[in-house]
MMTF fields as JSON, N, C-alpha, C and O atoms, coordinates in Angstrom:
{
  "mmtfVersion": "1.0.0",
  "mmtfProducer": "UNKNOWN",
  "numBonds": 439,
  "numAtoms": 440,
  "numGroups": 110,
  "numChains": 1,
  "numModels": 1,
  "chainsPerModel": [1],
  "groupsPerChain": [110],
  "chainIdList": ["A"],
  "bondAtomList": [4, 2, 8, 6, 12, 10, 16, 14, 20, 18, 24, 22, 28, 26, 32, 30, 36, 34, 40, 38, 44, 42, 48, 46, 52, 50, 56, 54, 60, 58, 64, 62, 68, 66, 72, 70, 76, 74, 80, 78, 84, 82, 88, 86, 92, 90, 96, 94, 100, 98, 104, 102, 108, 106, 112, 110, 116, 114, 120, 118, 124, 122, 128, 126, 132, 130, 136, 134, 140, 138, 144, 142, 148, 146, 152, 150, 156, 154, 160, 158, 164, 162, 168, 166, 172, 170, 176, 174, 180, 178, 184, 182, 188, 186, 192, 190, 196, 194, 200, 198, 204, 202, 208, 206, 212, 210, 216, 214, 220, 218, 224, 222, 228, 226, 232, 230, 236, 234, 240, 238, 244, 242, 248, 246, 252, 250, 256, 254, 260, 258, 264, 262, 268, 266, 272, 270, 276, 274, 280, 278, 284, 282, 288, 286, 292, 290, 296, 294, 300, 298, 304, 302, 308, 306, 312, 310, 316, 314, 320, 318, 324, 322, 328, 326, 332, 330, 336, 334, 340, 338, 344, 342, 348, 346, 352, 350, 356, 354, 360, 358, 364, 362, 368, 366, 372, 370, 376, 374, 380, 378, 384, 382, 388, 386, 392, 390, 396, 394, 400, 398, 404, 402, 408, 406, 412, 410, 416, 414, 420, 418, 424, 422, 428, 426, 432, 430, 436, 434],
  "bondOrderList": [1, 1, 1, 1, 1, 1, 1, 1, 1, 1, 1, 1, 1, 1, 1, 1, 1, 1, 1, 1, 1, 1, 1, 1, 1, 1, 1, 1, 1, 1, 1, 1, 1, 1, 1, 1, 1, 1, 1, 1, 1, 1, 1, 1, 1, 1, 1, 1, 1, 1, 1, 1, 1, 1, 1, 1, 1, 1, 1, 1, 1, 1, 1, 1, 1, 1, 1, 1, 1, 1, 1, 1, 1, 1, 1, 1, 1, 1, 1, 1, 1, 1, 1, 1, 1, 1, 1, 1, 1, 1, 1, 1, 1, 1, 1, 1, 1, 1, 1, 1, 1, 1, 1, 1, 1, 1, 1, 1, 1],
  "groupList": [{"groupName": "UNK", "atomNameList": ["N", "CA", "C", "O"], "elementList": ["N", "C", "C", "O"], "formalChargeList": [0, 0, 0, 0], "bondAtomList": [1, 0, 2, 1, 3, 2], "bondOrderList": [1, 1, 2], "singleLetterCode": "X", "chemCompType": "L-PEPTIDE LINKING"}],
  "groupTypeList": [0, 0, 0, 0, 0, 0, 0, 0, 0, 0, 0, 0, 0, 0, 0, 0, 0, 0, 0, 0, 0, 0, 0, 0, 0, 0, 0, 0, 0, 0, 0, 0, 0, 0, 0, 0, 0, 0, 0, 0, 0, 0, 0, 0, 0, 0, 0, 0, 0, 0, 0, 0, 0, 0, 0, 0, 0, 0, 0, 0, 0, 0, 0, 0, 0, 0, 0, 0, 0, 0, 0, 0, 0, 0, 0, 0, 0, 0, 0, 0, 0, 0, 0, 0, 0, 0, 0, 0, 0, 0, 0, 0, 0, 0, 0, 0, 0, 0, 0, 0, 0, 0, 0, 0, 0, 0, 0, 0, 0, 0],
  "groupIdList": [1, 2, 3, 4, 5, 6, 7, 8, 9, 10, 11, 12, 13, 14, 15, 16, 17, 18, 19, 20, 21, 22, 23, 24, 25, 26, 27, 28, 29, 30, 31, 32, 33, 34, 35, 36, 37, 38, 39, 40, 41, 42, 43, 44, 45, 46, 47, 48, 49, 50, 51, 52, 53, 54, 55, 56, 57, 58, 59, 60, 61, 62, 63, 64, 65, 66, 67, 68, 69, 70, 71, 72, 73, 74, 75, 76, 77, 78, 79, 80, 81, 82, 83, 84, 85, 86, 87, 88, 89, 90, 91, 92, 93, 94, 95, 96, 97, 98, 99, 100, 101, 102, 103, 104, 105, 106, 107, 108, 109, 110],
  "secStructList": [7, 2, 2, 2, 2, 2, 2, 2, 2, 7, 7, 7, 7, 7, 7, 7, 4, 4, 4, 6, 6, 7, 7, 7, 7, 1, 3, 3, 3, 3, 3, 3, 7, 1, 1, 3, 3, 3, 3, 3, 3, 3, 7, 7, 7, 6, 6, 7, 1, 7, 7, 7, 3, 3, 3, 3, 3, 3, 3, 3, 2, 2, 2, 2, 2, 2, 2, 2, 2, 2, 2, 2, 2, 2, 2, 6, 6, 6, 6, 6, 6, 6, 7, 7, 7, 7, 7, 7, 7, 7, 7, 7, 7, 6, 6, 7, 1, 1, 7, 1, 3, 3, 3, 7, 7, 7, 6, 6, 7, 7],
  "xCoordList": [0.823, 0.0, 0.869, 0.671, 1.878, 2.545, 3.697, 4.307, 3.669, 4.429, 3.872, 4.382, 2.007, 1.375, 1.295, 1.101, 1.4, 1.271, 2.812, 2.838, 3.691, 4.867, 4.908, 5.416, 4.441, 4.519, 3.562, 3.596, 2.783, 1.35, 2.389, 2.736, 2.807, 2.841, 4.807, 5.411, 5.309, 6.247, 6.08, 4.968, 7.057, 7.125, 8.163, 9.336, 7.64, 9.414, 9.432, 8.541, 10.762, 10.93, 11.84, 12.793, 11.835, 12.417, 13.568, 13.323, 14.766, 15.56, 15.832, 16.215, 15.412, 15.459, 16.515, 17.238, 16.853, 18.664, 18.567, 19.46, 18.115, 18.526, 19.366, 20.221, 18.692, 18.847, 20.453, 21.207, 20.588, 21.292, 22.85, 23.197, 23.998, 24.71, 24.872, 25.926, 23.841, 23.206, 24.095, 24.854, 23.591, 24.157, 25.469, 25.356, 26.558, 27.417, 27.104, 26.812, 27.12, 27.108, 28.256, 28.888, 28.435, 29.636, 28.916, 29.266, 27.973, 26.956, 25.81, 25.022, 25.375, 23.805, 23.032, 23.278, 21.914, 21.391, 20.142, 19.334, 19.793, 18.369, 17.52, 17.961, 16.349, 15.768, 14.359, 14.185, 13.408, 11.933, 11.359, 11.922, 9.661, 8.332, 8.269, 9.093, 7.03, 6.31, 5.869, 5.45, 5.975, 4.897, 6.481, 6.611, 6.943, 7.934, 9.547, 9.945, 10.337, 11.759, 11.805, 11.344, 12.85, 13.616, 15.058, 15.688, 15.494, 17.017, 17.572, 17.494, 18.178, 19.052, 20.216, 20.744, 20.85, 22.067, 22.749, 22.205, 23.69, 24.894, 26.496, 27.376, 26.53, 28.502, 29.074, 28.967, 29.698, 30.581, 31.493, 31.568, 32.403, 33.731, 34.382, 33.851, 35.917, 36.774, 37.079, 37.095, 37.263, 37.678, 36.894, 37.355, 35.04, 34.156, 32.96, 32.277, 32.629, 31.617, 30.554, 30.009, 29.794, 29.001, 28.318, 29.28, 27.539, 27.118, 25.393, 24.703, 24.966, 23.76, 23.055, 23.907, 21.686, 21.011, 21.209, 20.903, 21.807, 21.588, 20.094, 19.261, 19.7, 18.797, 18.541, 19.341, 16.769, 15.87, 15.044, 14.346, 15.098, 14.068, 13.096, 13.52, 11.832, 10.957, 10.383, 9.801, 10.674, 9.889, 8.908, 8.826, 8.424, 7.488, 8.518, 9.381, 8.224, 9.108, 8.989, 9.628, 8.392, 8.442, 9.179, 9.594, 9.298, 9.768, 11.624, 12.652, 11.515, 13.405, 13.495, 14.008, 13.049, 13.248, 13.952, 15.166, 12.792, 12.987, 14.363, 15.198, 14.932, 16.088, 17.255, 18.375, 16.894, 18.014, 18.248, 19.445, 17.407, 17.746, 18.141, 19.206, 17.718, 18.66, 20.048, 20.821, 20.231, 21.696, 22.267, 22.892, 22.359, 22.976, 23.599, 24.764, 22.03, 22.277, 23.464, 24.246, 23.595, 24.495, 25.809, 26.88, 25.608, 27.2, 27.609, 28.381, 27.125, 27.423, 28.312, 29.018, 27.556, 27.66, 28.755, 28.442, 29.125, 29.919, 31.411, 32.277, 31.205, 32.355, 32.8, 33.944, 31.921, 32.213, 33.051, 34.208, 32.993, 33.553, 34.392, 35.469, 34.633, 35.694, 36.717, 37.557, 36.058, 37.015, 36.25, 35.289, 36.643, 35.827, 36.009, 37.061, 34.787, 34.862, 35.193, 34.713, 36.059, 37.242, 36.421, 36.898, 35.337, 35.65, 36.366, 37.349, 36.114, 37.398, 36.768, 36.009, 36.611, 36.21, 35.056, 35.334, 33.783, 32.779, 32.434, 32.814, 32.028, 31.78, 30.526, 29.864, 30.17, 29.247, 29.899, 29.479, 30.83, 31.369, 31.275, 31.595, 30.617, 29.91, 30.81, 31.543, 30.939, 32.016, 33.008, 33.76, 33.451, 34.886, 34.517, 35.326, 33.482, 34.228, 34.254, 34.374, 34.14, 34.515, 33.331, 33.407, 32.124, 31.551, 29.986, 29.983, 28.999, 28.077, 26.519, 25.543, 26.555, 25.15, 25.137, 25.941, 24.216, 23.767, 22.336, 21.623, 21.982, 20.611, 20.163, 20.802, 18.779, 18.062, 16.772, 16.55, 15.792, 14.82, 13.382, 13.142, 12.58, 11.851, 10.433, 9.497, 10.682, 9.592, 8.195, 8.111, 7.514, 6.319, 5.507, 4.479, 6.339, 5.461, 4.699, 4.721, 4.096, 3.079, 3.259, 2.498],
  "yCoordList": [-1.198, 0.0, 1.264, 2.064, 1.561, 2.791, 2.718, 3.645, 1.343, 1.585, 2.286, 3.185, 1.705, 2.338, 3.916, 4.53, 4.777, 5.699, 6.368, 7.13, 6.037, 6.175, 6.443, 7.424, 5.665, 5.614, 6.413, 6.717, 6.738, 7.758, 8.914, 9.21, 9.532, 10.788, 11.031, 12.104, 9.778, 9.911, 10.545, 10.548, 10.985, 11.369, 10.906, 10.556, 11.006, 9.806, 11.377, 11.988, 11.534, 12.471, 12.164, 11.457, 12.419, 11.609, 12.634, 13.838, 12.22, 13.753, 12.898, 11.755, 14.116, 13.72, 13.988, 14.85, 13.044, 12.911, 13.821, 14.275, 14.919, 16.289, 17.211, 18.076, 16.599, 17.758, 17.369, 18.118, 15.797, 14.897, 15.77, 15.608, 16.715, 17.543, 18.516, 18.974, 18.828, 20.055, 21.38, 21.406, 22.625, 23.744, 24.479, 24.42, 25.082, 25.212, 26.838, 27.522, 27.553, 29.411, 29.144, 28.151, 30.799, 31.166, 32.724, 33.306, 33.003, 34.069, 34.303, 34.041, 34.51, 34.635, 35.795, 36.227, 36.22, 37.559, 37.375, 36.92, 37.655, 37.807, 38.746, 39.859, 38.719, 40.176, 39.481, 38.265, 40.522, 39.748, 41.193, 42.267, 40.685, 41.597, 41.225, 40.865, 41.407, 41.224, 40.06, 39.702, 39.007, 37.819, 36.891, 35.732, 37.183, 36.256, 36.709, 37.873, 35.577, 35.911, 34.961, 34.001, 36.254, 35.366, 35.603, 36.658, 34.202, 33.783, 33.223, 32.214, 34.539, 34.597, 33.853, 34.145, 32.959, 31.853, 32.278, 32.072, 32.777, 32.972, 32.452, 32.446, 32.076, 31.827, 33.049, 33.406, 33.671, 34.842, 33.886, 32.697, 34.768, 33.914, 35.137, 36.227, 34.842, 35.943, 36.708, 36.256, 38.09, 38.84, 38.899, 39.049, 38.723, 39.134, 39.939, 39.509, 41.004, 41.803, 41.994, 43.093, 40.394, 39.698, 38.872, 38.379, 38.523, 37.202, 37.241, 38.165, 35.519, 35.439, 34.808, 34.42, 34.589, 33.872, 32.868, 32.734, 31.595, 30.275, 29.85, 29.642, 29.714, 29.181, 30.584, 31.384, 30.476, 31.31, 30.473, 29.661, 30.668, 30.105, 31.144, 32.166, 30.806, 31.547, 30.901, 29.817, 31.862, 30.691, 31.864, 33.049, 31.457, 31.968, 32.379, 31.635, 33.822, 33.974, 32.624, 32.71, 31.854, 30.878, 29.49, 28.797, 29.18, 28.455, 29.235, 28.844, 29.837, 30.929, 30.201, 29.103, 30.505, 30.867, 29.394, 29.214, 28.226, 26.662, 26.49, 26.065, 26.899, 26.83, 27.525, 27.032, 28.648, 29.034, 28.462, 28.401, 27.993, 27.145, 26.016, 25.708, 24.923, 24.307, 24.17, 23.216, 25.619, 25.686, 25.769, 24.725, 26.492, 26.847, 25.417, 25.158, 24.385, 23.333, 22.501, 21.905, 22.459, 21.734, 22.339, 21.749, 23.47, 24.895, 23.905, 23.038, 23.855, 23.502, 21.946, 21.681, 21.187, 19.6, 20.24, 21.425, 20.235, 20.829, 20.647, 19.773, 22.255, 22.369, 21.872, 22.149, 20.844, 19.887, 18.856, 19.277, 18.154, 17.313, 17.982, 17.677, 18.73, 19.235, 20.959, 21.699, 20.886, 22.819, 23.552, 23.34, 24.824, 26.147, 26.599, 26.495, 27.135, 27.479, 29.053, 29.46, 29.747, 31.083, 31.773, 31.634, 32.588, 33.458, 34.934, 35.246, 35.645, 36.562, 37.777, 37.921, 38.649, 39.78, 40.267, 40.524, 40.319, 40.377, 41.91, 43.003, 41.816, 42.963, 43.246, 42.311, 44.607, 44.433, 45.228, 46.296, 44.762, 45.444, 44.495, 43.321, 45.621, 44.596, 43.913, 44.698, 42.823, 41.606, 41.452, 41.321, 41.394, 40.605, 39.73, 39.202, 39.059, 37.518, 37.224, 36.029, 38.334, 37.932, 37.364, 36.361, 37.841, 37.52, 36.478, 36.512, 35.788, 35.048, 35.917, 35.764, 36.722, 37.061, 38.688, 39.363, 39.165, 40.716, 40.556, 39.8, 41.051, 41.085, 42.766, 43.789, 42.256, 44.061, 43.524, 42.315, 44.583, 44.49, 45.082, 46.214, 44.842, 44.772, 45.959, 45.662, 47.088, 47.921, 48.12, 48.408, 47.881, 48.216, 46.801, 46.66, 45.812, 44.55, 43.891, 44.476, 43.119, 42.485, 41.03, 40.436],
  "zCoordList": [0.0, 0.0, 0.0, -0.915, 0.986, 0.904, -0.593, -1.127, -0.924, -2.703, -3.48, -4.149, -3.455, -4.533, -4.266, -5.315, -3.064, -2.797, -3.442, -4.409, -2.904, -3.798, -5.268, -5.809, -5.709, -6.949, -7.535, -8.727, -6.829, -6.919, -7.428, -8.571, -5.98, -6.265, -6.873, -6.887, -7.256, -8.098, -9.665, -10.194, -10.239, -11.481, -12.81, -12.945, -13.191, -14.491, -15.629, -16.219, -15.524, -16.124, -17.426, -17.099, -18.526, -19.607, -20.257, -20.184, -20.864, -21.62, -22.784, -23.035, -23.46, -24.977, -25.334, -24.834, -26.576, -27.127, -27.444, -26.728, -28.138, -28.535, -27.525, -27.713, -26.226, -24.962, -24.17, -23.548, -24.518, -23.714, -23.545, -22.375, -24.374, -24.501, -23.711, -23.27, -23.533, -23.074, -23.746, -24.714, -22.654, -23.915, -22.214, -20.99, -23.193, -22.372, -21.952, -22.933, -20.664, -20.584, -20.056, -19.695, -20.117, -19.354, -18.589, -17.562, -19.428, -18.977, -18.353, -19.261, -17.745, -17.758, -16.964, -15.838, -17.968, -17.378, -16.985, -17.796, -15.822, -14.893, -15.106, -14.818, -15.545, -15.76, -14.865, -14.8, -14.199, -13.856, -13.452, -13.243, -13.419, -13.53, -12.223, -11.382, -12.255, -10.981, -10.711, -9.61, -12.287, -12.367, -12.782, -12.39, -13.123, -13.73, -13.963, -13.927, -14.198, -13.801, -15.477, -16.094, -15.543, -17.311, -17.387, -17.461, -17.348, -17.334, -18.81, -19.511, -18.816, -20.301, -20.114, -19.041, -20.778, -20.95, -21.877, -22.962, -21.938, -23.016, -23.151, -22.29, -24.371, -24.371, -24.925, -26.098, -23.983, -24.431, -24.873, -24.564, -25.884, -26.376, -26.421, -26.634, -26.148, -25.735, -27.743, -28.888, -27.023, -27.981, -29.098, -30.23, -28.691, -29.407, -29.021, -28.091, -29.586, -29.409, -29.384, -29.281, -29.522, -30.498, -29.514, -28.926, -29.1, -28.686, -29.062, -29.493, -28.618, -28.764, -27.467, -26.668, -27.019, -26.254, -26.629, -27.813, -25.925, -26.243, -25.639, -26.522, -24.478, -23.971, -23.003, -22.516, -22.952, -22.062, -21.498, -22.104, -20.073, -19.177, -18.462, -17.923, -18.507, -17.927, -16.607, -16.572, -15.342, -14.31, -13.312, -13.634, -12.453, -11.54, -10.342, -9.876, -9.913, -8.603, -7.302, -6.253, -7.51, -6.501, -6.797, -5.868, -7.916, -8.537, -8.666, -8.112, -9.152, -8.912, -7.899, -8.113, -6.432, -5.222, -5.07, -4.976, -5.063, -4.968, -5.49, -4.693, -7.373, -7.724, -7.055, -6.923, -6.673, -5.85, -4.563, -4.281, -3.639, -2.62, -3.182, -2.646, -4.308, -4.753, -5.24, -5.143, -5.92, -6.044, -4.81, -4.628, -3.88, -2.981, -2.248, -1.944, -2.047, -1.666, -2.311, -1.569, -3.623, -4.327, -4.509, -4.653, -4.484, -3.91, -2.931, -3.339, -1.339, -0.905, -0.057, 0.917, -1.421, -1.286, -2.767, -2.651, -3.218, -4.17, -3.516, -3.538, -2.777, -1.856, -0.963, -0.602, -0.227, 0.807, -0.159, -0.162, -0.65, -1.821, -2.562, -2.049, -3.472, -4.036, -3.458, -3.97, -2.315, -1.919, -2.232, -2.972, -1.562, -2.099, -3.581, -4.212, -4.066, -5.786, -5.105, -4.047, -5.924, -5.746, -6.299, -7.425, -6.501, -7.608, -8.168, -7.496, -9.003, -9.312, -8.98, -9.939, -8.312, -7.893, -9.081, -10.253, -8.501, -9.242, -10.159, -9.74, -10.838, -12.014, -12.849, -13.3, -13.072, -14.469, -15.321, -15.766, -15.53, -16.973, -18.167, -18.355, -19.022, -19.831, -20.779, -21.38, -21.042, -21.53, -21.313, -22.279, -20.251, -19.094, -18.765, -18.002, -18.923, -18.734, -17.482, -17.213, -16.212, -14.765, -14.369, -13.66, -14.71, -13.652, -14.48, -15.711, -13.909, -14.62, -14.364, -15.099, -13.308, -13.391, -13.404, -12.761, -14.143, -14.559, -14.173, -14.832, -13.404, -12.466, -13.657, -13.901, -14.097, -15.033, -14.493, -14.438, -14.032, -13.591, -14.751, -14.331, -15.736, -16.49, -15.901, -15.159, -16.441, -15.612, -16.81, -18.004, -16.027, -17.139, -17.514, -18.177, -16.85, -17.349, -16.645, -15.562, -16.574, -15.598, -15.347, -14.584]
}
């Protein structure tokens, strides 16, 4: 009885060979409304002026929230297992390369 309940409220989540690679950032920019948060993914490549969006995710401020307590969680089991991750004195200058997140806040949208 508590299997079938298990299995109730389990989920099978499938990744399609297209996805299986996945896509590489080195960038990524945060912008959100009031209703929603949109996470821009980019590969800067050095000594170009140029880049594009690889992947955009759209999520619900509550859903962010869940991922960011997940990262943090895995930061942490991260660094317990491999050392502290260093990083290089943070920046928004736009294309150095130093830093991964540019937080822009979207006014006017709903």
């Amino acid at each position: 009885m508590e299997e079938d309940k298990e299995n109730k409220d389990s989920v099978s989540i499938n990744l399609d060979d297209s996805l299986v690679e996945g896509v590489y950032s080195n960038l990524a920019i945060v912008m959100h409304s009031q209703s929603e948060f949109i996470l821009d993914f980019i590969r800067l490549l050095p000594h170009q002026q140029q880049s594009r969006v690889k992947s955009r995710i759209v999520m619900s401020p509550d859903n962010v929230k869940r991922l960011a307590h997940l990262l943090l969680k895995n930061i942490e089991d991260y660094e317990q297992n491999f050392g502290e991750i260093h990083l290089p004195e943070m920046s928004t200058n736009k294309g150095d390369g130093a830093e991964f997140q540019f937080s822009k806040h979207l006014k006017g949208e709903a």
